[in-house]
C-alpha positions in Angstrom: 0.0 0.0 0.0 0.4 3.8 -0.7 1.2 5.9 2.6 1.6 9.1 2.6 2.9 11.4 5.7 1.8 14.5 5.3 3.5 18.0 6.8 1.4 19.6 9.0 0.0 23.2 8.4 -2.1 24.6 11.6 -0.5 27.3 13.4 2.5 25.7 14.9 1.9 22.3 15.0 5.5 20.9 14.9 4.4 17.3 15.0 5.1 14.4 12.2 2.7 11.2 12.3 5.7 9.3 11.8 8.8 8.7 12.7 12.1 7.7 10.4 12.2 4.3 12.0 8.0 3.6 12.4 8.6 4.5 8.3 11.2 1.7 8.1 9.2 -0.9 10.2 6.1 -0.7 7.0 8.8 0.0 4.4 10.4 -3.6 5.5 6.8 -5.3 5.0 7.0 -4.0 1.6 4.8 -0.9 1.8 6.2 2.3 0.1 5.5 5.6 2.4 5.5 9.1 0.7 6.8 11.6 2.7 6.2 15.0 2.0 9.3 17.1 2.2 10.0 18.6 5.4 7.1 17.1 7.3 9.1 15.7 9.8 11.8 18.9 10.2 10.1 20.5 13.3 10.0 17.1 15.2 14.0 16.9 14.5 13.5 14.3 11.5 15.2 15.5 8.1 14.6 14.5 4.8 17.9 12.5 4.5 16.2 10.4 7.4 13.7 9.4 5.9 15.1 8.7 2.4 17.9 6.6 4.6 14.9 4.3 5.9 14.0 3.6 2.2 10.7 6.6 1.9 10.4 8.5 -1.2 10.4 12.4 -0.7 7.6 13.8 -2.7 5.0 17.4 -2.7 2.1 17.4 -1.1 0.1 16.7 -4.0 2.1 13.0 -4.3 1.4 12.7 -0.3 -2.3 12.9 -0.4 -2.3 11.1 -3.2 -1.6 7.5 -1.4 -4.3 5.2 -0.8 -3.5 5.8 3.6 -2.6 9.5 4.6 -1.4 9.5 7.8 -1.7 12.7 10.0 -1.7 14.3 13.5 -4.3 17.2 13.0 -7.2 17.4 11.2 -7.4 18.6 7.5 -7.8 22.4 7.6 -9.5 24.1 4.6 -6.9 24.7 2.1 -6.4 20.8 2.5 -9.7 19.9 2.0 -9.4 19.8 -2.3 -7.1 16.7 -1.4 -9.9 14.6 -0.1 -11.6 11.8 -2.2 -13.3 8.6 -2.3 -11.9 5.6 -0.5 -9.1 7.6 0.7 -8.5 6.5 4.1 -7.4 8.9 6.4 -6.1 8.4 9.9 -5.4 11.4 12.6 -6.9 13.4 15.3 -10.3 15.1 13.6 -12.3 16.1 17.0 -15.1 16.4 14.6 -17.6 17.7 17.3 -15.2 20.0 18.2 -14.3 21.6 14.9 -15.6 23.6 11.9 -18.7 21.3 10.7 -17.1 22.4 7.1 -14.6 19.4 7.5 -17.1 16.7 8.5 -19.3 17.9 5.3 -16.3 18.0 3.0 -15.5 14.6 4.3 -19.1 13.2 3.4 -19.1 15.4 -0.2 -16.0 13.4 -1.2 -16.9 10.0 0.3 -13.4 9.7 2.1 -12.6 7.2 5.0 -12.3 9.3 8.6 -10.4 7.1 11.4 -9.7 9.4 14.0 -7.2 8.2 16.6 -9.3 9.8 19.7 -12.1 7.5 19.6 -9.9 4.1 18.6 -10.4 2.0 21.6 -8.7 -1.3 23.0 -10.0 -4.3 24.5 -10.5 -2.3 27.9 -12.3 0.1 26.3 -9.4 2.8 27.1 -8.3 5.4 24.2 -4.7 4.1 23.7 -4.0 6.6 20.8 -5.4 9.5 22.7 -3.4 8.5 25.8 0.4 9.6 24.9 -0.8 13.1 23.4 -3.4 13.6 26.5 -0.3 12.8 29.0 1.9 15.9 27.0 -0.8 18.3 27.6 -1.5 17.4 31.2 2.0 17.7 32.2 2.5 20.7 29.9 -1.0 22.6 31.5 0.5 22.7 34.5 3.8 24.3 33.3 2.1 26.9 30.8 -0.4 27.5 33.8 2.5 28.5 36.1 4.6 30.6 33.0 1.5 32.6 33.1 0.8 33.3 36.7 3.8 35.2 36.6 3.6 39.1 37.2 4.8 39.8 33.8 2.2 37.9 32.2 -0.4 39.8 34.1 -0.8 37.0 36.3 -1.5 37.1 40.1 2.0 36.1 40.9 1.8 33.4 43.0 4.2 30.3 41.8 3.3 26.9 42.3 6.0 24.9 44.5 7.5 24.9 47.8 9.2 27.3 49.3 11.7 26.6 52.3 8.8 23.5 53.0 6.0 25.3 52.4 3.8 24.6 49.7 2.7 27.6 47.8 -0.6 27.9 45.0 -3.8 26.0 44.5 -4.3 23.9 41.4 -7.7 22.7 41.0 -7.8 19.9 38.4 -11.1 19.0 36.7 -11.4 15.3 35.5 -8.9 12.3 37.1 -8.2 10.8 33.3 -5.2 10.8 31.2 -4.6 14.6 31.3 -6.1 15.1 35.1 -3.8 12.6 36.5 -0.5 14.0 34.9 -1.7 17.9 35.4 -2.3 16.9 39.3 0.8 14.8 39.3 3.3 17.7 37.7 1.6 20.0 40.1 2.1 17.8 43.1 5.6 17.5 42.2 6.4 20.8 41.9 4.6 21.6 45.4 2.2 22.6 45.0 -1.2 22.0 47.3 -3.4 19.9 44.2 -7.1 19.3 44.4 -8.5 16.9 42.0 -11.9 16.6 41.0 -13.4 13.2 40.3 -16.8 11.1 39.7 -15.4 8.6 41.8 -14.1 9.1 45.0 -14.0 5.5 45.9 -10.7 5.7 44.0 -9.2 8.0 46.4 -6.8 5.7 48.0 -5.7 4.9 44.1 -4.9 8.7 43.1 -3.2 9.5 46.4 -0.8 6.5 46.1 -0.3 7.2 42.3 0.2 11.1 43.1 0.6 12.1 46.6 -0.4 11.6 49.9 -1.5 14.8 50.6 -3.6 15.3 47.4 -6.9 16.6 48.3 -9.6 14.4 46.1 -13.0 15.6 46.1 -16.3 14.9 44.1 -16.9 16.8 41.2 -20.4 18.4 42.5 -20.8 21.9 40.9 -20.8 23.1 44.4 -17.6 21.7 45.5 -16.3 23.3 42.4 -17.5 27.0 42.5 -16.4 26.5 46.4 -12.8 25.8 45.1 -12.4 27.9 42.5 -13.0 31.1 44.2 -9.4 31.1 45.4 -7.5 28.8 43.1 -4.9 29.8 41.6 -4.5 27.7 38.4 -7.4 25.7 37.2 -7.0 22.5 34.9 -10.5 21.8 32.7 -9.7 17.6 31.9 -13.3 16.5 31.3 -13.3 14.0 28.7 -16.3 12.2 27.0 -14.9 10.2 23.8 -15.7 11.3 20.6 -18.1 14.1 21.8 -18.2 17.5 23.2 -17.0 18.1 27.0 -19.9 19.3 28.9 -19.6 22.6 31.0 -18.2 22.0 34.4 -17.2 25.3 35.0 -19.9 28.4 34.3 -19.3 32.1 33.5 -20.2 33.0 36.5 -17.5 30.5 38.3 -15.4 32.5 36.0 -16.4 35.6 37.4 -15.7 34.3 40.9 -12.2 33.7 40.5 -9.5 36.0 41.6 -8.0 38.4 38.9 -5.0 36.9 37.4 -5.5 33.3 37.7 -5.2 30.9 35.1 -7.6 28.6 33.3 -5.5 25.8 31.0 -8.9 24.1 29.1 -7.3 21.0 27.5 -10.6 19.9 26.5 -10.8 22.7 23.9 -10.5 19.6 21.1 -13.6 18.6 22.4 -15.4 22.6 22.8 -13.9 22.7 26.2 -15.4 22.1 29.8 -15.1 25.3 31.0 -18.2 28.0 29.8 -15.7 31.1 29.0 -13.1 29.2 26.7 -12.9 29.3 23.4 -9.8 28.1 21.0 -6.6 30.0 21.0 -3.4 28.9 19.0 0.7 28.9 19.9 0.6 32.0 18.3 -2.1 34.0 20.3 -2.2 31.7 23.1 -4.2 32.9 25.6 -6.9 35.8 26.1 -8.5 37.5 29.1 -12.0 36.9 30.2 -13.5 38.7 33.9 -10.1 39.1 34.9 -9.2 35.6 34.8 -6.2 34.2 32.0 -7.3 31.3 29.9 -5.0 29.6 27.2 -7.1 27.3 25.1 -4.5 25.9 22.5 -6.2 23.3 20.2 -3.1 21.5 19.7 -0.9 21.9 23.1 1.5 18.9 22.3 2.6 20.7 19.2 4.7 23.1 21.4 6.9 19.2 22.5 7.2 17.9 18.8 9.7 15.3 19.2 8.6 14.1 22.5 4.9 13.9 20.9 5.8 12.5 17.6 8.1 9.5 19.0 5.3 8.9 21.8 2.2 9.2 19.4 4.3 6.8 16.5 4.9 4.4 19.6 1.2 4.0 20.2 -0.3 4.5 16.1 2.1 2.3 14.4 0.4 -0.9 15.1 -3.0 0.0 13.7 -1.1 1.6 10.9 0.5 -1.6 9.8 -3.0 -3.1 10.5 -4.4 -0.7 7.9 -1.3 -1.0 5.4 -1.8 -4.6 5.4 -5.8 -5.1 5.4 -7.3 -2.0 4.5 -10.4 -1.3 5.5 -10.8 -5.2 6.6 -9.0 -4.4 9.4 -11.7 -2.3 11.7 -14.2 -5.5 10.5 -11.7 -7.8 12.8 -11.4 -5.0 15.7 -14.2 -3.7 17.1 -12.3 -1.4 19.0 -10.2 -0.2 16.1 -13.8 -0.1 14.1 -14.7 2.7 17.0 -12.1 4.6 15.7 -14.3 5.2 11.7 -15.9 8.3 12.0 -17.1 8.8 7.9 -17.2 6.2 5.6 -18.5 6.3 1.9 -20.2 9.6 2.5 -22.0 8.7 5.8 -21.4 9.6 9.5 -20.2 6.6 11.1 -20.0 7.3 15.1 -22.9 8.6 16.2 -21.9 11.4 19.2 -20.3 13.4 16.1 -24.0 13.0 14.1 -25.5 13.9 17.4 -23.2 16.8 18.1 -23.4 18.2 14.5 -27.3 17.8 13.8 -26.5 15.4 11.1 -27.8 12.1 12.5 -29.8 11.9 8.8 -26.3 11.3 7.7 -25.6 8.6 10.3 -24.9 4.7 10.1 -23.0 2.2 12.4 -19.5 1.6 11.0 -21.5 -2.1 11.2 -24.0 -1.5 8.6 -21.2 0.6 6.4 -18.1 -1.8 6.5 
């Protein structure tokens, strides 16, 4: 089979789908994989790389051109004439999180949408959403501190310990993927960490993986507006797979919170789970709302490319080679890879993104499609 790797083009997004050496691993089982040229420079993989591992160097024309395009953002507009029918493409789309443009140019042109955040495995975990999801959750807690500081117009309180005293609040929404590392990073540093979960009967669980002293507490709007009034970063890490985060936080939480704090929304992808968000990018980061700084970046793992890339190869590279070797067949002998088809011959195939977009007219099970 065909595979082309495709350079990203949304703001900033430094990230490759695939490594030199994942390109080698599907090269040796006799697939050829089109590389467009530079994709993998911001990640720290040349050219010469590549080509050493056997891949052909091409335009992006030649890239899109292959029967699998392999990506790590979704198509943006200007990318959108390269779609057609039976193309099978496989990357993050967030489809009921993003311009409904894209999930109607996918249906116009009949082309095959596997997007790696609702893939599941036989636990029914997201293993291709897991390595980007840790990134951001170590990274909102970093970005969340760089912008407390006075010079950023934030309250100036830094999160760590000081001579053994623990200085800033984090409140972190959501004890998943990005929850656990945000509260685990912030923990670390020294701060004093309250996360926010649906199941406190896990308590014992998060304070062993994290902290002793973590404070864990149910995620009752009440418990939250009560914490957020003086917290001084706030992590939004509600997750619901393939669909948009419901509101946990409201405006007028918002307007509770002390001038200068931060908000990091990781769940932007997804709409974002807190009611004043709304998507920023590396270049314009964050914005002010009601005092309060929020930095809503659609793509956060962009800003680590070669940590991301090697981490989000690690985890794709099997279903990739599942794909270049089977085709479509291959979701028909995975249910939980089968999760992952999101449009298929000019139909909606998971049904939160028909839900969320008002198109369930356009809706079918990837069961009745493939």
């Amino acid at each position: 089979m065909k595979i082309g790797l495709v350079k990203e083009i949304k703001d900033k997004e430094n990230r490759v789908a695939l490594t030199p050496e994942g390109a080698k691993k599907l090269i040796a089982l006799n697939h050829a994989v089109l590389v467009e040229k530079n994709a993998g420079f911001n990640s720290g993989f040349n050219d010469e790389e590549y080509k050493k591992n056997g891949c052909e160097i091409v335009d992006a024309k030649t890239a899109w051109s292959a029967d699998l395009v392999i990506k790590v953002k979704e198509p943006l507009e200007s990318e959108y004439k390269f779609l057609r029918n039976n193309q099978m493409i496989f990357t993050y789309f967030h489809l009921s999180g993003v311009t409904k443009t894209l999930t109607e140019s996918l249906l116009k042109n009949k082309a095959i949408a596997i997007a790696y955040e609702t893939v599941q495995d036989e636990n029914k975990k997201l293993p291709l959403l897991a390595p980007m999801s840790a990134v951001a959750g170590n990274m909102a807690v970093t970005i969340g501190s760089y912008y407390l500081a006075k010079f950023n117009n934030g309250k100036g309180m830094q999160l760590g310990t000081v001579m053994g005293k623990k200085y800033g609040k984090v409140v972190v929404i959501g004890d998943g993927v990005v929850g656990r590392h945000a509260a685990r990073t912030a923990y670390a540093l020294g701060s004093n960490v309250y996360l926010f979960t649906l199941f406190t009967e896990k308590e014992a669980q998060f304070k062993k993986e994290i902290g002793a002293e973590l404070d864990v507490l149910f995620s009752a709007k009440e418990n939250i507006a009560k914490h957020l009034k003086d917290a001084d970063l706030v992590v939004g890490a509600v997750l619901l797979p393939g669909t948009k985060a419901p509101y946990v936080v409201t405006e007028d939480m918002v307007k509770a919170m002390q001038p200068g704090s931060v908000i990091v929304d990781v769940s932007i992808d997804q709409g974002g789970c807190i009611q004043t968000s709304k998507p920023t990018t590396h270049s314009e980061p964050v914005f002010v709302k009601h005092g309060v700084i929020h930095y809503c970046v659609t793509n956060m793992p962009g800003a680590y490319p070669r940590t991301s890339t090697i981490a989000l190869t690690n985890a794709t590279l099997p279903y990739i080679i599942k794909l270049a070797e089977q085709g479509i067949n291959a979701l028909k002998e995975d249910n939980g890879f089968a999760k992952g088809l999101n449009t298929y011959n000019g139909f909606i195939a998971y049904k939160p993104v028909a839900q969320d977009l008002g198109m369930m007219d356009k809706f079918k099970s990837a069961e009745e499609l493939i």
